[in-house]
C-alpha positions in Angstrom: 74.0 100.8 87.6 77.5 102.6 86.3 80.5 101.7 87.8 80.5 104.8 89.8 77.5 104.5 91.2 78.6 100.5 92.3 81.2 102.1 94.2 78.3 104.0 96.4 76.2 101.0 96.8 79.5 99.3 97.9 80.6 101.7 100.3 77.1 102.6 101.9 76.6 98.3 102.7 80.0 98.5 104.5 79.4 101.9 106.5 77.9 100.4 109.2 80.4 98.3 109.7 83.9 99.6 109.4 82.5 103.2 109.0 83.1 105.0 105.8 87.1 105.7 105.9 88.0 102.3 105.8 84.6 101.3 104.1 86.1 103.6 101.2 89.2 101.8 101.1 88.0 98.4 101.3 85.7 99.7 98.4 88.7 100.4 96.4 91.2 97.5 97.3 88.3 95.6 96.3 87.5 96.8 92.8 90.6 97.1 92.3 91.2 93.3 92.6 88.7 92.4 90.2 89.0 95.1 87.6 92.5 95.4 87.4 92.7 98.3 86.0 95.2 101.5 86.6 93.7 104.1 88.2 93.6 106.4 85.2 92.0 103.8 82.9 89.2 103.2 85.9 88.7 106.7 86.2 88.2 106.2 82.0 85.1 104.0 82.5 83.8 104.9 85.8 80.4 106.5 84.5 80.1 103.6 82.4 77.1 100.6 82.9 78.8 97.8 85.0 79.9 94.8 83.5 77.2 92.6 84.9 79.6 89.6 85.7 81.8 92.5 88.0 78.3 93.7 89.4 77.6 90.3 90.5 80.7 89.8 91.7 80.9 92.6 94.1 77.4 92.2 95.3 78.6 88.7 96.4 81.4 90.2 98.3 79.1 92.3 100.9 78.1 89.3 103.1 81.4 88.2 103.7 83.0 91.6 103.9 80.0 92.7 106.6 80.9 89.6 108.9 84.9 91.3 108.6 86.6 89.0 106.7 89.5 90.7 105.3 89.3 91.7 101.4 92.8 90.0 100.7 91.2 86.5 101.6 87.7 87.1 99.8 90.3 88.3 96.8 92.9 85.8 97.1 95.4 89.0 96.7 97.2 91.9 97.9 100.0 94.3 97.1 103.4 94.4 98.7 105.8 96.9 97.4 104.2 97.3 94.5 104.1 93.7 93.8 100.7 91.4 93.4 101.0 88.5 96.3 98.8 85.5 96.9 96.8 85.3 100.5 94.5 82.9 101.7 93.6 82.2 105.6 96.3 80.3 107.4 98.8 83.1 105.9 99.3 86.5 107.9 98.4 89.1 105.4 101.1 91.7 104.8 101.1 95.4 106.5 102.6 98.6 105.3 104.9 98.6 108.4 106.8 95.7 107.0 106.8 97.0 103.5 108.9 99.7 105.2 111.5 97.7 106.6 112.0 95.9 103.3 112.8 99.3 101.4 114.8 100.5 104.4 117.1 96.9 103.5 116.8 97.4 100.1 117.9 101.0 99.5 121.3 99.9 102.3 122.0 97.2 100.6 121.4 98.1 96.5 125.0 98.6 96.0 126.6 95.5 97.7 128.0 92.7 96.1 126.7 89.4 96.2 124.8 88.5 98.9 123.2 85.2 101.2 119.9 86.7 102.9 117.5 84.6 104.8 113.5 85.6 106.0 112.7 83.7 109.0 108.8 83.5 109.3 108.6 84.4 105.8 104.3 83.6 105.6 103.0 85.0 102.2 106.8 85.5 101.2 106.3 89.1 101.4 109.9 90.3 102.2 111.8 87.0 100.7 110.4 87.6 97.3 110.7 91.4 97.5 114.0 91.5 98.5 114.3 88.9 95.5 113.1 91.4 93.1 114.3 94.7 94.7 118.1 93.4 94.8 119.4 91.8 91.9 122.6 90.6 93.8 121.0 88.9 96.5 120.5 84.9 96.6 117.3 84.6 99.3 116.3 81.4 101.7 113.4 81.9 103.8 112.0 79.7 106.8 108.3 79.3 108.4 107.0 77.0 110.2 103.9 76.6 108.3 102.8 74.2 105.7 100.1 76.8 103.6 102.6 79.4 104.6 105.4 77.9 102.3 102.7 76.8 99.7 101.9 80.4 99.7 105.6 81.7 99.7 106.4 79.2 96.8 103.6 80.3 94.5 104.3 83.8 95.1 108.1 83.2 94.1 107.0 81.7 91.0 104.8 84.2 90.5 107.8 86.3 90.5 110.3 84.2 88.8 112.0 84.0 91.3 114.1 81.2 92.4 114.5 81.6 96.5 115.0 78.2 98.6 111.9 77.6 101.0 112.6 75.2 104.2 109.8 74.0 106.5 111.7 74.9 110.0 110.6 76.4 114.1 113.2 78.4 115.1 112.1 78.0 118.6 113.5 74.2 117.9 117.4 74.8 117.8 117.9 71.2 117.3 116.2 70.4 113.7 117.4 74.1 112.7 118.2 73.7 108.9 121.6 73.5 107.6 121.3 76.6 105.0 124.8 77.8 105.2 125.9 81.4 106.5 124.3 84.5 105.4 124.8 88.4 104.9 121.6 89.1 106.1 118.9 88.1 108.3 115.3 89.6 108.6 112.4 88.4 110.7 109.1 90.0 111.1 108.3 87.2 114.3 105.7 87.3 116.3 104.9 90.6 118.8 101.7 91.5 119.7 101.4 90.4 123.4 98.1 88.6 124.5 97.1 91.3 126.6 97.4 93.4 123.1 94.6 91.5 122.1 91.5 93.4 123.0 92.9 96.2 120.7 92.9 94.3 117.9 90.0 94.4 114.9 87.9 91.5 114.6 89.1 91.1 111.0 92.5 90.3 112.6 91.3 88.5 115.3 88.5 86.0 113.4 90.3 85.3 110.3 94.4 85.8 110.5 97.0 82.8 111.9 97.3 83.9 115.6 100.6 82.1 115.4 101.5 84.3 113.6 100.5 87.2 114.9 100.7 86.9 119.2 103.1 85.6 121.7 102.9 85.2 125.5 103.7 88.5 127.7 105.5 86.0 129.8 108.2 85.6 127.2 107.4 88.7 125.0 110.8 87.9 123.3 111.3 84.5 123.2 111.3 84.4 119.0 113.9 87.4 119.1 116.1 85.3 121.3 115.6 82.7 119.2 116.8 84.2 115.9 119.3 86.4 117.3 120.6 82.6 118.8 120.5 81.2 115.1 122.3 84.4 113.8 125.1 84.3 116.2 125.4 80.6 114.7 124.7 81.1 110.6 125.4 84.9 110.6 128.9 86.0 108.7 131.2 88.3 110.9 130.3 91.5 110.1 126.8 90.6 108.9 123.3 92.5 109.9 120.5 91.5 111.5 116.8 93.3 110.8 113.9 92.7 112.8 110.1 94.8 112.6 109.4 94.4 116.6 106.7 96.0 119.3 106.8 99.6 119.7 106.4 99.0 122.8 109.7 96.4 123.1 112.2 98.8 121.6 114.7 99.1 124.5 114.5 95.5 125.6 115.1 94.3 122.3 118.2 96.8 122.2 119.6 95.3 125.3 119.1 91.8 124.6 121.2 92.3 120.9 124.0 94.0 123.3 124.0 90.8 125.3 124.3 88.6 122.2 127.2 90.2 121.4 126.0 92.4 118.1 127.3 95.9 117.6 126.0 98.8 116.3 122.8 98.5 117.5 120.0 100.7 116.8 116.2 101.2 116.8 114.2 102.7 114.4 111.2 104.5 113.9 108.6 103.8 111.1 106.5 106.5 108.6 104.3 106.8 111.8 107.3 107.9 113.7 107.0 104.7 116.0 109.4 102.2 116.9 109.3 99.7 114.6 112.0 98.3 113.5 115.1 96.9 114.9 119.1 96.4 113.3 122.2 95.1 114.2 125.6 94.0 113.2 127.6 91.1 113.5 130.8 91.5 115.3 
C-alpha cells in the first residue's frame, strides 16, 4: 500500500462516521502527527510503499478514531499558533478561536515594554506559552485549577524553553487566590458553553474533553467572568487590559458587567467567523 493510497483507506474507515470533510482532516492531522513531515516533503513520498511500522500505526488508530475520540489525545499532540503542544484527556484541547485572541494580544502588545501577563485557566498552556514565545518582553504566570492541566502547561513550557510561573489556584475561591503580584495583562479563555448548549455539541467533545472546562450553569452563565474581572480589579495595574474569549451569545452582558466593574474602554469583538468572540477592557 503507498502512502497515498493509506490516506484513502484512512479516510473511507472514518466516512461513516464524521463524514468525509472532517474525515479528510482528521486524515491529515493524523499523518501528519506521526510522519512529521512538511507538507512539500510528504507530497515528495506520497506514491511511495508505506513504512510498515506507519501503516501499522494508522491502522491502529481507526478503532479509536470510529468511537470519536479526538486525534490530539490518540496523538498526544496538536498545533497552536504554529507551535507543537502536548494533550492528553483531562486537558481541554485548543481551538482556532482562541488561537485568534492570542495574535489579536500579540500584534497590540509587540512593541510594549516590559510586561507582567497572567492566563487564568491556562489548561494545555496554549496562550501562556504562546504569548511566551510571540512577545519577547513579556514575563507570563498562568493559573488552573487542575492538577494534569499544569502537568500539561509545565511540559509544554519546557518544551518551549520557556520559563513562565504555573500556580495551582480556583478563581471562584477569592480567599486562597495566589499572591502573584500585579500584572499588565490578564487573559482568560473560562468556561462558556451553557448546559442547555450541550445537545449541540459533538460527541468527541462531549465523551472525551474536561467538562469543567468546557460548561457552566445557565443559572450563572457568568459567574467565572465575575470572578476574574473581581481578581483584576485587585492584581490589575491602573491602566492595564483585560482579554477574555466569551459566548457569542453573552457579548452584551459581558460588556455591561465590565462597565459595572469599573473598566473603560470596553469593547466586543468579532472573530474570523465574524462572531462575537472575544471580549477587552481597560483598567481605569
Amino acid at each position: 500500500m503507498t502512502n497515498g493510497e493509506l490516506e484513502q483507506y484512512l479516510t473511507k474507515a472514518l466516512a461513516p462516521v464524521y463524514g468525509l470533510r472532517e474525515a479528510r482532516a482528521i486524515q491529515r492531522f493524523l499523518f501528519r502527527a506521526l510522519h512529521s513531515l512538511s507538507d512539500v516533503e510528504w507530497l515528495l513520498i506520497r506514491n511511495d510503499e508505506a513504512i510498515p511500522e506507519f501503516e501499522e500505526a494508522v491502522k491502529q488508530s481507526i478503532p479509536s478514531l470510529i468511537q470519536q475520540m479526538p486525534v490530539q489525545y490518540l496523538t498526544g499532540k496538536t498545533w497552536f499558533c504554529d507551535l507543537e503542544f502536548e494533550v492528553k484527556q483531562g486537558v481541554l484541547i485548543p481551538r482556532p478561536e482562541t488561537e485568534t485572541l492570542v495574535m489579536m494580544v500579540a500584534e497590540k502588545y509587540k512593541d510594549a515594554g516590559n510586561l507582567r501577563m497572567l492566563d487564568i485557566g491556562t489548561g494545555s498552556g496554549a496562550i501562556a506559552v504562546s504569548l511566551a514565545v510571540l512577545l519577547s518582553n513579556a514575563d507570563v504566570t498562568a493559573f488552573d485549577i487542575s492538577d494534569i492541566a499544569l502537568e500539561v502547561a509545565a511540559a509544554n513550557a519546557r518544551k518551549h524553553s520557556r520559563d513562565i510561573m504555573f500556580y495551582k489556584a480556583d478563581i471562584l475561591d477569592a480567599g486562597k487566590w495566589p499572591q502573584a503580584g500585579c500584572f499588565d495583562i490578564i487573559i482568560s479563555n473560562p468556561p462558556y458553553v451553557k448546559e442547555s448548549e450541550r445537545i449541540h455539541m459533538q460527541p468527541n467533545v462531549l465523551n472525551y474533553e474536561p467538562a469543567l472546562a468546557l460548561f457552566v450553569e445557565d443559572q450563572d452563565a457568568l459567574k467565572y467572568y465575575r470572578a476574574i474581572m473581581d481578581y483584576a480589579v485587585r492584581f490589575l495595574k491602573p491602566g492595564g487590559a483585560l482579554w477574555f474569549e466569551i459566548n457569542e451569545n453573552e457579548g452584551e452582558n459581558i460588556r455591561r458587567l465590565l462597565l459595572e466593574k469599573g473598566f473603560s474602554h470596553v469593547s466586543i469583538l468579532k472573530d474570523l467567523a465574524d462572531k462575537y468572540r472575544f471580549a477587552y477592557a481597560d483598567m481605569k
